[in-house]
Z-matrix of the N, CA and C atoms (Angstrom, degrees):
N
C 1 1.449
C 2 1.517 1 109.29
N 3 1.297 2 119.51 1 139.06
C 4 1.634 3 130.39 2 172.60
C 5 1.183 4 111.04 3 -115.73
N 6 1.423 5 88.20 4 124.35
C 7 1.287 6 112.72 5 -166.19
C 8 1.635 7 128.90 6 -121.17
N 9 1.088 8 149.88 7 137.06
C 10 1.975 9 114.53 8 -171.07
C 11 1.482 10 80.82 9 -125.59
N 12 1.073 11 124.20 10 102.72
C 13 1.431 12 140.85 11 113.45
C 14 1.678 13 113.85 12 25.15
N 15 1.440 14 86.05 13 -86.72
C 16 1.347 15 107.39 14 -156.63
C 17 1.791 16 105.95 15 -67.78
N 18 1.560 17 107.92 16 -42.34
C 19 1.323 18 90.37 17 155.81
C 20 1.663 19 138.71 18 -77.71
N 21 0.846 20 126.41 19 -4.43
C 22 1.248 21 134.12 20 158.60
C 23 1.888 22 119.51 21 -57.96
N 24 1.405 23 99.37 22 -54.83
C 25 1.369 24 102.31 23 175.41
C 26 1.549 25 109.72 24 -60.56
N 27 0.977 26 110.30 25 -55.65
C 28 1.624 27 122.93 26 167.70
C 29 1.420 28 105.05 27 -45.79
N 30 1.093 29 144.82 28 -44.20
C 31 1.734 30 141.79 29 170.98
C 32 1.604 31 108.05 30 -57.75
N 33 1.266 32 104.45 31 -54.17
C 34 1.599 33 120.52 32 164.73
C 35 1.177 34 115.36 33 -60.45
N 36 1.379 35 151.15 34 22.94
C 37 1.395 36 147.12 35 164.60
C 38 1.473 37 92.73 36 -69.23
N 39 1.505 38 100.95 37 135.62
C 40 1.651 39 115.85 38 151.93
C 41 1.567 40 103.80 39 70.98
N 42 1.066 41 119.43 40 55.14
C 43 1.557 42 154.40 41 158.86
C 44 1.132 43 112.85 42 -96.44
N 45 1.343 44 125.57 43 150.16
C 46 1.464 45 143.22 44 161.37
C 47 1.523 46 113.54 45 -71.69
N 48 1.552 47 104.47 46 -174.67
C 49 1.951 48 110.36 47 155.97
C 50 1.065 49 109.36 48 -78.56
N 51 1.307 50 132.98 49 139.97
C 52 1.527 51 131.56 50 171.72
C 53 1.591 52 96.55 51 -69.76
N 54 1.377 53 95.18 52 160.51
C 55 1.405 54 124.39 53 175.07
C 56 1.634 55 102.70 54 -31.89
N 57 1.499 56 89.42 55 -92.91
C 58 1.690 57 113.38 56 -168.55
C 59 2.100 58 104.90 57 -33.71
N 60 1.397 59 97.47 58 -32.44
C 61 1.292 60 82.46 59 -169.64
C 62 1.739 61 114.14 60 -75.76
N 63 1.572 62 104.51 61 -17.83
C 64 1.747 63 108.34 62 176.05
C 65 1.395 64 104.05 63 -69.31
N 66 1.206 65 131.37 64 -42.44
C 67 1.397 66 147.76 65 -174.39
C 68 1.739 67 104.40 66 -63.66
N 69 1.393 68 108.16 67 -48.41
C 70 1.601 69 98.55 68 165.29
C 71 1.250 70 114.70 69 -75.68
N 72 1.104 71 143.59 70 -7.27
C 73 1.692 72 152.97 71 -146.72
C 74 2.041 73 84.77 72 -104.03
N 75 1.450 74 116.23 73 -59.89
C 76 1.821 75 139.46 74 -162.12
C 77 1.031 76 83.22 75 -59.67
N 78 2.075 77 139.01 76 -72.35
C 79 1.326 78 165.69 77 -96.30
C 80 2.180 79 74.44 78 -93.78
N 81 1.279 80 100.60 79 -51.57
C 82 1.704 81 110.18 80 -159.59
C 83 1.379 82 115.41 81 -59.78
N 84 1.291 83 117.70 82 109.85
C 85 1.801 84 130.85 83 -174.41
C 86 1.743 85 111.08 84 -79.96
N 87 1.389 86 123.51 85 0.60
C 88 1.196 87 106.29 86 -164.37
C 89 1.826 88 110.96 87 -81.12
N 90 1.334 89 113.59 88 -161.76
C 91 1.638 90 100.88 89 -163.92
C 92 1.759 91 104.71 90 -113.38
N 93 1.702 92 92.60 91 -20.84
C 94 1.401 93 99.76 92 159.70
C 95 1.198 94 130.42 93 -161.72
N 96 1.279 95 158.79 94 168.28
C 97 1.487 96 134.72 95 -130.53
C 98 1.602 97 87.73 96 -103.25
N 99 1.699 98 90.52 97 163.00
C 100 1.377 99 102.15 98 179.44
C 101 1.809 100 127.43 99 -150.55
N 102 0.733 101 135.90 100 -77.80
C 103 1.723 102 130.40 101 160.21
C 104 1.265 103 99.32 102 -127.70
N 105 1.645 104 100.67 103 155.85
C 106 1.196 105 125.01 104 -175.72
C 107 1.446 106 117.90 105 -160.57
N 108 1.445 107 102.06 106 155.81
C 109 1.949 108 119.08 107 -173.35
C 110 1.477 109 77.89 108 -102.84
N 111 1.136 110 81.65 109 159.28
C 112 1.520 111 116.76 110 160.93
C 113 1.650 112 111.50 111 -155.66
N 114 1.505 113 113.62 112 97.97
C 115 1.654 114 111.92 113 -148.68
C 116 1.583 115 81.51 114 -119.98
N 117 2.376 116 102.06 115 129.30
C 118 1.745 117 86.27 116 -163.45
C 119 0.925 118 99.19 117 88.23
N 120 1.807 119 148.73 118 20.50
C 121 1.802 120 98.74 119 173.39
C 122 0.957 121 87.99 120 -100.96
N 123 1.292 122 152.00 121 107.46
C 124 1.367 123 149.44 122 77.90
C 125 1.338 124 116.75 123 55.74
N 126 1.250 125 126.90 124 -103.84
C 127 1.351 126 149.28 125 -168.42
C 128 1.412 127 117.21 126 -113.09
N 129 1.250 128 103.19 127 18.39
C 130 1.762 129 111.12 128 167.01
C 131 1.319 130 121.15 129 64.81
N 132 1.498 131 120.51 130 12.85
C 133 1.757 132 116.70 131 -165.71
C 134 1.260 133 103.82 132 -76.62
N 135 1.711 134 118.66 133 -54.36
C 136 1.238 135 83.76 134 -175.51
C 137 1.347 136 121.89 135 -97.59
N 138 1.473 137 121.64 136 13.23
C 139 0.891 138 142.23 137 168.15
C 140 2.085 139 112.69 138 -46.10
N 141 1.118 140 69.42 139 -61.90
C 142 2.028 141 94.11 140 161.83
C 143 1.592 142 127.53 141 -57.68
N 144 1.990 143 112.10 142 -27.28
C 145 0.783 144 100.36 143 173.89
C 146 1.629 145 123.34 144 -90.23
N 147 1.736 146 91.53 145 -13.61
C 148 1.549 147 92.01 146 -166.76
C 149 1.708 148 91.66 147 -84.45
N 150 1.195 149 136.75 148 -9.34
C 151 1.661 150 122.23 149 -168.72
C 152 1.880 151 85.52 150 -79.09
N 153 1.607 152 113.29 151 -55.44
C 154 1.690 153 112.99 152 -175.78
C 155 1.261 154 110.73 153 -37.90
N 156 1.546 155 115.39 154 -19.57
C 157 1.638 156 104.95 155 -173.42
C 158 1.710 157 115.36 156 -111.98
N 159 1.779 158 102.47 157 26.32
C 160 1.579 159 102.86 158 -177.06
C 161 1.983 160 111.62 159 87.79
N 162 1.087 161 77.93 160 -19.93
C 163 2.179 162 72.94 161 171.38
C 164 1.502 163 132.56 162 -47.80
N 165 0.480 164 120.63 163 96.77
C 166 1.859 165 114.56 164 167.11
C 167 1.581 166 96.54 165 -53.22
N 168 1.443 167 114.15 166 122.23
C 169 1.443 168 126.36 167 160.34
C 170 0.788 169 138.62 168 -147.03
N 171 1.490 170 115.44 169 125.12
C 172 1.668 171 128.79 170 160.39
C 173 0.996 172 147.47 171 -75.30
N 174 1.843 173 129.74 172 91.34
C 175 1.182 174 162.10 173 -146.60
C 176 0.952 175 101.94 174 -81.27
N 177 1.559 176 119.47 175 123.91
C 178 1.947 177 119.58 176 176.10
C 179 1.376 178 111.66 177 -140.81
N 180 1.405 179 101.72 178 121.73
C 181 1.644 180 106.43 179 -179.32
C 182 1.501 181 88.55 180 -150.58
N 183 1.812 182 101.98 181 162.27
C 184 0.832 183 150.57 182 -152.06
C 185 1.709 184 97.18 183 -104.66
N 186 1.491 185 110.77 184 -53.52
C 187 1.223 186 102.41 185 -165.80
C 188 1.438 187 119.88 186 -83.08
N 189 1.521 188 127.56 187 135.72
C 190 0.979 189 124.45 188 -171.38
C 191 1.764 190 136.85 189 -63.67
N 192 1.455 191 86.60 190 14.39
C 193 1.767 192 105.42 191 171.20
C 194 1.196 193 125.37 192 -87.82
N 195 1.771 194 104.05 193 -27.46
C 196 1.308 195 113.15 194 -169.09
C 197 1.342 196 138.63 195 -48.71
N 198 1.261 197 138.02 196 -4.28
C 199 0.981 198 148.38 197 -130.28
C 200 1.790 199 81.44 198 -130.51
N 201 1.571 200 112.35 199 -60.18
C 202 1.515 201 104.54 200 -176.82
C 203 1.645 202 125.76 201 -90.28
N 204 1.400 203 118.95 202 -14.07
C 205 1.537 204 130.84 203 106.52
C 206 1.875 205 137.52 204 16.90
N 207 1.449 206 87.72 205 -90.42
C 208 1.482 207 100.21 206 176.88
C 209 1.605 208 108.88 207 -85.75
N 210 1.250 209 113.11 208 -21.72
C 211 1.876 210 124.22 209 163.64
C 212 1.718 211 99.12 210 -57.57
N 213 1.183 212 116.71 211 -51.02
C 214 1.372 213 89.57 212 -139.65
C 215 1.885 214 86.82 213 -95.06
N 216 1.207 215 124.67 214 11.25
C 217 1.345 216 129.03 215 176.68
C 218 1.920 217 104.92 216 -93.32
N 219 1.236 218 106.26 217 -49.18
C 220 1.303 219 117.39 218 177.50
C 221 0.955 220 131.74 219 -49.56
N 222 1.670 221 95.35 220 -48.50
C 223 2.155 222 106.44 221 173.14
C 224 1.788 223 85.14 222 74.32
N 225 1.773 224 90.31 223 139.36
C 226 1.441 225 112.19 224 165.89
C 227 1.354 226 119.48 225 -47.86
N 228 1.324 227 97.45 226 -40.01
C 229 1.941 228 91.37 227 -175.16
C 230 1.688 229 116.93 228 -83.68
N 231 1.225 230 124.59 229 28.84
C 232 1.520 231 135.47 230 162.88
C 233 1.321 232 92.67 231 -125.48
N 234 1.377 233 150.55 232 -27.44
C 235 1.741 234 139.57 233 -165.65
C 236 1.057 235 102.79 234 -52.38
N 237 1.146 236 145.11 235 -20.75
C 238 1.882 237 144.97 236 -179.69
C 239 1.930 238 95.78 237 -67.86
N 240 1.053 239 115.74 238 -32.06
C 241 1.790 240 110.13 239 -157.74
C 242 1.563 241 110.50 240 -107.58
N 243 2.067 242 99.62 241 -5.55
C 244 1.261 243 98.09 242 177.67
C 245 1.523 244 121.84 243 -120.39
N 246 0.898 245 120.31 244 133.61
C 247 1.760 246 126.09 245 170.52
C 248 1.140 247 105.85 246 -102.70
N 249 1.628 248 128.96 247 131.19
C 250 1.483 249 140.49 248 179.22
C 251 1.834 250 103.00 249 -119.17
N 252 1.251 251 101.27 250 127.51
C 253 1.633 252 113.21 251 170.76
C 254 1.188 253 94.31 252 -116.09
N 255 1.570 254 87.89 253 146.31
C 256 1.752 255 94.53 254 167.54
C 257 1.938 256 92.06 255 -125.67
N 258 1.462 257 101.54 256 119.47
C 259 1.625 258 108.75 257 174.31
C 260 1.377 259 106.51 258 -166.07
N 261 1.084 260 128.98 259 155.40
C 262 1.351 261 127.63 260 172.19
C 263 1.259 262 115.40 261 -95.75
N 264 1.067 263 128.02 262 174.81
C 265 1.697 264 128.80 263 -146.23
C 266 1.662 265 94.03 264 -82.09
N 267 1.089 266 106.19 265 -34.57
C 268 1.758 267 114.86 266 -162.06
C 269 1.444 268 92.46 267 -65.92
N 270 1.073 269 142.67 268 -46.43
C 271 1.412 270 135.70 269 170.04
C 272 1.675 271 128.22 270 -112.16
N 273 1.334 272 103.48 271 64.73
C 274 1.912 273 131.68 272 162.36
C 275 0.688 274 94.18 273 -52.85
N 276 1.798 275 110.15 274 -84.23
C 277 1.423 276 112.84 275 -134.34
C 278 1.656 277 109.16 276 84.39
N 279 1.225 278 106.81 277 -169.37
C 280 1.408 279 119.40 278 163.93
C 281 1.343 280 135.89 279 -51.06
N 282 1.160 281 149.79 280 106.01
C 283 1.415 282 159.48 281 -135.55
C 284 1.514 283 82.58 282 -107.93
N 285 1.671 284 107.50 283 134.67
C 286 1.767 285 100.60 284 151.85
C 287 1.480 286 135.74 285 -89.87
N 288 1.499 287 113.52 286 148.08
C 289 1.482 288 95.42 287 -157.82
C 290 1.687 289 119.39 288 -76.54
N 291 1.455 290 113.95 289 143.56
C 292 1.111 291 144.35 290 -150.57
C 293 1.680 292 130.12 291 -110.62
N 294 0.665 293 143.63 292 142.10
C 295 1.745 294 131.31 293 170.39
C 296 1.575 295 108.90 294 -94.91
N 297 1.416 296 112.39 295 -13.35
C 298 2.000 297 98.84 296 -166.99
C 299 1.945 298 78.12 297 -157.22
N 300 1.210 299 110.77 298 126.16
C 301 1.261 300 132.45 299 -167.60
C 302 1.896 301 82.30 300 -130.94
N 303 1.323 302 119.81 301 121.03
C 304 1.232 303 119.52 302 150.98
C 305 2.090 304 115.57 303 -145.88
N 306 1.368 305 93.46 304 138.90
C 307 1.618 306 112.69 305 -166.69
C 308 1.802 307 98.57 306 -104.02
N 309 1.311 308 141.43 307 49.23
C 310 1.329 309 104.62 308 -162.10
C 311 1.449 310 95.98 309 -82.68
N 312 1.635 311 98.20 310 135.31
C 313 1.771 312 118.35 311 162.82
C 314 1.274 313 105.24 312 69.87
N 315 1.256 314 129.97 313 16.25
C 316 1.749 315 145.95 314 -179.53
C 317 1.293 316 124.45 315 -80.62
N 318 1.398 317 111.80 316 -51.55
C 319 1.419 318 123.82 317 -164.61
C 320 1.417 319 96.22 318 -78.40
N 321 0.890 320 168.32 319 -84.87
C 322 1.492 321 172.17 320 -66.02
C 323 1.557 322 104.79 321 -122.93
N 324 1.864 323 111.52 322 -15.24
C 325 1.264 324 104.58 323 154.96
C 326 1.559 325 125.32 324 -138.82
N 327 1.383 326 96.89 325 88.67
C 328 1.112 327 134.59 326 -165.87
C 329 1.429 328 105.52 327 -123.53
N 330 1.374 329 153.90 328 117.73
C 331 1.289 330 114.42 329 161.74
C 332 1.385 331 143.73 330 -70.05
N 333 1.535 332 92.50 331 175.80
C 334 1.822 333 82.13 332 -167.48
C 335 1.205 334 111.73 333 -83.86
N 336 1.280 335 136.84 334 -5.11
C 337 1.678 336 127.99 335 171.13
C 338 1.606 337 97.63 336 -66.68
N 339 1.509 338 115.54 337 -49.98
C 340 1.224 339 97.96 338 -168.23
C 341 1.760 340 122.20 339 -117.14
N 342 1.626 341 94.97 340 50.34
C 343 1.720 342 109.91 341 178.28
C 344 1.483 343 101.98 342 -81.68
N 345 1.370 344 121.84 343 -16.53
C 346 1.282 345 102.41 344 -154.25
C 347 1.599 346 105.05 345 -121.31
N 348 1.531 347 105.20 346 15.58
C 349 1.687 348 107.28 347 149.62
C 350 1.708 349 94.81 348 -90.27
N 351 0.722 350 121.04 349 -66.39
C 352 1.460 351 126.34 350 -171.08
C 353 1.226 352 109.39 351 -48.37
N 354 1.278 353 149.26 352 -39.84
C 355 1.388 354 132.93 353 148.82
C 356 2.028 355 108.59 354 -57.51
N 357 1.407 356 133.69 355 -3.46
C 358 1.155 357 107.81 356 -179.05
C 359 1.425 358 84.15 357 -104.08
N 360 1.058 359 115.79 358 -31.52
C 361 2.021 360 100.42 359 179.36
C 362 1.700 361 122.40 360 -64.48
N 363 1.446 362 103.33 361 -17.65
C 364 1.537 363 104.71 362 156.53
C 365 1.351 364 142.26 363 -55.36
N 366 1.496 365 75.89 364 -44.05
C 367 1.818 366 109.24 365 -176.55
C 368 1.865 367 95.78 366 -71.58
N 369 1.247 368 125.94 367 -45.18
C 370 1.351 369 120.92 368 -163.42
C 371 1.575 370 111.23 369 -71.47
N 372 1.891 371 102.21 370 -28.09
C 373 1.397 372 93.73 371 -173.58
C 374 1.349 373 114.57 372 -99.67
N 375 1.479 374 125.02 373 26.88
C 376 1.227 375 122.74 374 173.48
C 377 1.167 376 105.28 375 -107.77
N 378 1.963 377 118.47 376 131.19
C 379 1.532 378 136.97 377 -149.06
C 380 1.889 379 77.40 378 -107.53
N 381 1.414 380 90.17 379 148.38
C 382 0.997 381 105.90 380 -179.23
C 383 2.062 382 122.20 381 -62.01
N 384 1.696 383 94.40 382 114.30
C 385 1.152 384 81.60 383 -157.56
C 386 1.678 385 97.92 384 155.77
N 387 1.475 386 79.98 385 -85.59
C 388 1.707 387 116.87 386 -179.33
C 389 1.798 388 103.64 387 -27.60
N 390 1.501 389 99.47 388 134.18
C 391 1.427 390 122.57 389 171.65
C 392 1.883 391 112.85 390 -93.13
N 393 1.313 392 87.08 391 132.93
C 394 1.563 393 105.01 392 153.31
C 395 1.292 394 128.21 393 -93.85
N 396 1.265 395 142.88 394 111.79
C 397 1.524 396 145.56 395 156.64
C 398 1.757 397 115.56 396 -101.24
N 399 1.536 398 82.35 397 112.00
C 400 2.226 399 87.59 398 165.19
C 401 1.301 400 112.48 399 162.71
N 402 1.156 401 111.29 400 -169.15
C 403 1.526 402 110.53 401 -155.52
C 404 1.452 403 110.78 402 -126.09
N 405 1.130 404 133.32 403 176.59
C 406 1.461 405 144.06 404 -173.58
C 407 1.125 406 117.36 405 -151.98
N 408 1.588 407 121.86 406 134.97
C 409 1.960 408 101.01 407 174.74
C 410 1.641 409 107.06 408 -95.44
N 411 1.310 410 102.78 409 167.08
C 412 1.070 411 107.82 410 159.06
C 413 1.798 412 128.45 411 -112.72
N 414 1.540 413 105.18 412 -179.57
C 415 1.606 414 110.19 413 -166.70
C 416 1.777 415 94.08 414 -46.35
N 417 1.168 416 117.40 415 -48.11
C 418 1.758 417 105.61 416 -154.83
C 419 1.700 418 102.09 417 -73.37
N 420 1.234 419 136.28 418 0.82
C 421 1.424 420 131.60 419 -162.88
C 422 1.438 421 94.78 420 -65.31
N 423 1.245 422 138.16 421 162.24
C 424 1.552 423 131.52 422 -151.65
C 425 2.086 424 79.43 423 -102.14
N 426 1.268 425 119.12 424 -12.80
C 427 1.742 426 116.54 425 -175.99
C 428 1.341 427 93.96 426 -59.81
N 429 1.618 428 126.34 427 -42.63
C 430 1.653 429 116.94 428 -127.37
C 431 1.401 430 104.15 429 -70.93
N 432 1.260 431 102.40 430 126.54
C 433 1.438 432 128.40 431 173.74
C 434 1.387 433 109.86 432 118.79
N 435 0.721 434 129.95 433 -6.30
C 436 1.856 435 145.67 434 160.33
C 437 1.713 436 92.39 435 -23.59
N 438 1.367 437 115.85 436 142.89
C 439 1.245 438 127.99 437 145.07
C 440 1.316 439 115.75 438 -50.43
N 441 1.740 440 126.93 439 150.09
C 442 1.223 441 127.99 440 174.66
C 443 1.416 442 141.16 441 48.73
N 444 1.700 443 97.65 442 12.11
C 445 1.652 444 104.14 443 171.55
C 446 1.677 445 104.74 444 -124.82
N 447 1.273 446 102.45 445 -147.05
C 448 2.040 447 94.58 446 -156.61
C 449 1.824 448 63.73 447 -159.81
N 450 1.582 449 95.47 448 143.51
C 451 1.459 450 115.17 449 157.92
C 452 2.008 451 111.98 450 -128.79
N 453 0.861 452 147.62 451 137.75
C 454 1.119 453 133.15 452 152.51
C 455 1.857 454 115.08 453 -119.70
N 456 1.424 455 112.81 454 167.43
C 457 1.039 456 127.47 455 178.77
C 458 1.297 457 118.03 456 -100.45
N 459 1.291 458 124.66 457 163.91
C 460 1.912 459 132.29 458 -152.56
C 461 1.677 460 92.63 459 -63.93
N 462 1.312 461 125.00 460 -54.12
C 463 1.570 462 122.52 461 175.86
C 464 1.877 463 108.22 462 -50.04
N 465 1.194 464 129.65 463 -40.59
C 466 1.143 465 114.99 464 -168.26
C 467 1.543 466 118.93 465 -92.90
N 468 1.453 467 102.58 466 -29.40
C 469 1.578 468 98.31 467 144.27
C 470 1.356 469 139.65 468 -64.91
N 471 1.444 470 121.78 469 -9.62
C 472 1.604 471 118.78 470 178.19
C 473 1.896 472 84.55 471 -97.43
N 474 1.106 473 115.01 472 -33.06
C 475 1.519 474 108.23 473 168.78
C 476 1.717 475 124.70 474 -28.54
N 477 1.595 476 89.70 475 -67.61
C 478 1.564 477 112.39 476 178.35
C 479 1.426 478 96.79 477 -55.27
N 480 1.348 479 131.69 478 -55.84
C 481 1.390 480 108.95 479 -145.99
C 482 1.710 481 111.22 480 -95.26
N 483 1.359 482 121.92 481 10.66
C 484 0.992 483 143.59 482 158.32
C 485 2.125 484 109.04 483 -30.23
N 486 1.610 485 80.98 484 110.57
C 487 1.822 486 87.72 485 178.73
C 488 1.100 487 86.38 486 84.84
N 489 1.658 488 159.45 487 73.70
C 490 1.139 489 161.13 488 110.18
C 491 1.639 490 100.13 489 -126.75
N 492 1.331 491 93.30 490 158.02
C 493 1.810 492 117.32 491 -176.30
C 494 1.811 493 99.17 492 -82.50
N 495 1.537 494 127.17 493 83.50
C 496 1.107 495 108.85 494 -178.85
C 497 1.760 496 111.01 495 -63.21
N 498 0.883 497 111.42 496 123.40
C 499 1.732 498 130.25 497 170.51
C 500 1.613 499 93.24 498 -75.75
N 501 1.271 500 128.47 499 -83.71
C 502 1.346 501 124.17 500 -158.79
C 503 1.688 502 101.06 501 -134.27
N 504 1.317 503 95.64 502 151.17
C 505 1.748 504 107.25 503 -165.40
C 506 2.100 505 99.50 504 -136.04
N 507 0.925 506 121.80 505 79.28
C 508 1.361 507 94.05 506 -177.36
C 509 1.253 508 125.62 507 -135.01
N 510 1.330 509 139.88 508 108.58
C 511 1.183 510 162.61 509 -143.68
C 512 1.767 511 114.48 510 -82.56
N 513 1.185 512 120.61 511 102.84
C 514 1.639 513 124.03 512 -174.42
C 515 1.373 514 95.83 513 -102.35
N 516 1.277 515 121.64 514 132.16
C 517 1.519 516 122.86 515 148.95
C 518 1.561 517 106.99 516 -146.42
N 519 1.458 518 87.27 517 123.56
C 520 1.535 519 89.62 518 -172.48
C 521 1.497 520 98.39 519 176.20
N 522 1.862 521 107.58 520 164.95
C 523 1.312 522 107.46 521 177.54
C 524 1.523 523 108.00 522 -97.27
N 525 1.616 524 103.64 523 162.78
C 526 1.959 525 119.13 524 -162.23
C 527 1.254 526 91.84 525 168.31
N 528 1.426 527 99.05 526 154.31
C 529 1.131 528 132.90 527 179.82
C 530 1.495 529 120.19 528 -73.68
N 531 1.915 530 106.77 529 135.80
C 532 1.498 531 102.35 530 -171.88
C 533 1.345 532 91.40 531 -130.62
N 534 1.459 533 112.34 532 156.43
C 535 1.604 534 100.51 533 170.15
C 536 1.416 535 134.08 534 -30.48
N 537 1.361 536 106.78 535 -41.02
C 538 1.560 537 100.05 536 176.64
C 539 1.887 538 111.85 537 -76.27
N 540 0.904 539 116.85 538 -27.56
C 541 1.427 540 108.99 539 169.98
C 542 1.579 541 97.02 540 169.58
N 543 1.806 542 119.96 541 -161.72
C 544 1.573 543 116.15 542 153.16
C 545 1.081 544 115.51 543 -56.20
N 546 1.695 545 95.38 544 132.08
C 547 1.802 546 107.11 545 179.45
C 548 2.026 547 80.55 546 -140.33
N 549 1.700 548 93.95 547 159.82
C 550 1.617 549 115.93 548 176.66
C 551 1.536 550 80.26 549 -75.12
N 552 1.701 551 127.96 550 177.83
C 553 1.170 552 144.06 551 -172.66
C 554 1.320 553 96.68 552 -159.37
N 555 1.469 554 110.88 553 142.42
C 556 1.602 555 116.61 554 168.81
C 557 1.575 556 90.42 555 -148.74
N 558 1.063 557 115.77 556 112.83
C 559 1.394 558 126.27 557 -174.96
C 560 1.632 559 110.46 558 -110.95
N 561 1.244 560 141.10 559 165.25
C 562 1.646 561 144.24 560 140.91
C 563 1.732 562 92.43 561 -119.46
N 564 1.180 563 102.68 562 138.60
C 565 1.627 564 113.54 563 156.34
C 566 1.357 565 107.04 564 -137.13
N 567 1.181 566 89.21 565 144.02
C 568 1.914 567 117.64 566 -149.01
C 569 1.721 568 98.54 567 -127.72
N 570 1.198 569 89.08 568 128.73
C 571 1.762 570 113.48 569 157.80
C 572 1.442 571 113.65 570 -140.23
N 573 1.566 572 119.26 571 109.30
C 574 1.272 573 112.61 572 -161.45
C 575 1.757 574 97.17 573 -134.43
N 576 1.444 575 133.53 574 127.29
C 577 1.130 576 121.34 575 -173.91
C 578 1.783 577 108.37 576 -97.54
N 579 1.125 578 123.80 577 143.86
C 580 1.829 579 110.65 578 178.57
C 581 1.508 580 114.39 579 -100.67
């Protein structure tokens, strides 16, 4: 799938935190903040919010802007709390472990040969405790079958999250607007604590 990144983030200027990610942010029991993914951040928002709140975070994108991107969202005086990668999911590797892991709208382009190291390297770097926030598509999303993304269905997502505290489970199918224009949507958004 082709995709431009860079305009997208650029369409996305001057956005909020998404939902799911405040809801994984609430979902989090610890006493004071501590490391964090941010897998997908794009445009650094919430990337930005978790450094404003004391986070140590690790920024991961794909697109080769990211780095001046999540800089120029961050501001010098948070660059101490943030680390920016630029890689695509297919070559992580090992994630370090984390307390608040959040993907919003990330995972789904990933491919599917190799979604399912990358969902076990999620799973490895969340410390006991540690929250997941993000989303997944499903079969009906008008994408499914797209090159280079992963769709699953309501059974294979309660699959995955198997041995986590699901916090929130919630199922969108419906039509809305995507950057490229109206598209059908089949979403899961996930808050799952480990």
């Amino acid at each position: 799938m082709v995709f431009d990144w860079s305009d997208f983030y650029t369409a996305q200027s001057g956005r909020g935190v998404r939902p799911t990610f405040t809801r994984g942010l609430e979902a989090w029991q610890g006493d004071r903040p501590g490391d964090a993914i941010d897998l997908g951040c794009g445009d650094g928002i919430e990337t930005l919010r978790l450094a404003e709140n004391g986070w140590h975070v690790v920024a991961i994108d794909a697109d080769p802007e990211v780095e001046k991107r999540v800089g120029a969202t961050v501001g010098a005086e948070l660059a101490d709390r943030v680390e920016v990668r630029c890689a695509p999911f297919e070559s992580l590797g090992a994630l370090p472990e984390s307390d608040f892991v959040y993907a919003g709208f990330a995972l789904p382009f990933c491919d599917a040969g190799h979604f399912p190291y990358l969902w076990a390297d999620i799973r490895d770097a969340l410390r006991p405790g540690a929250v997941f926030a993000g989303q997944l598509f499903g079969p009906h999303d008008e994408w499914y079958g797209r090159p280079g993304m992963n769709f699953h269905d309501r059974a294979g997502v309660e699959a995955m999250l198997t041995g986590l505290d699901v916090v929130e489970l919630a199922e969108e199918d419906r039509r809305g607007m995507s950057f490229e224009g109206p598209k059908h949507w089949h979403v899961f958004h996930i808050v799952a604590r480990a």
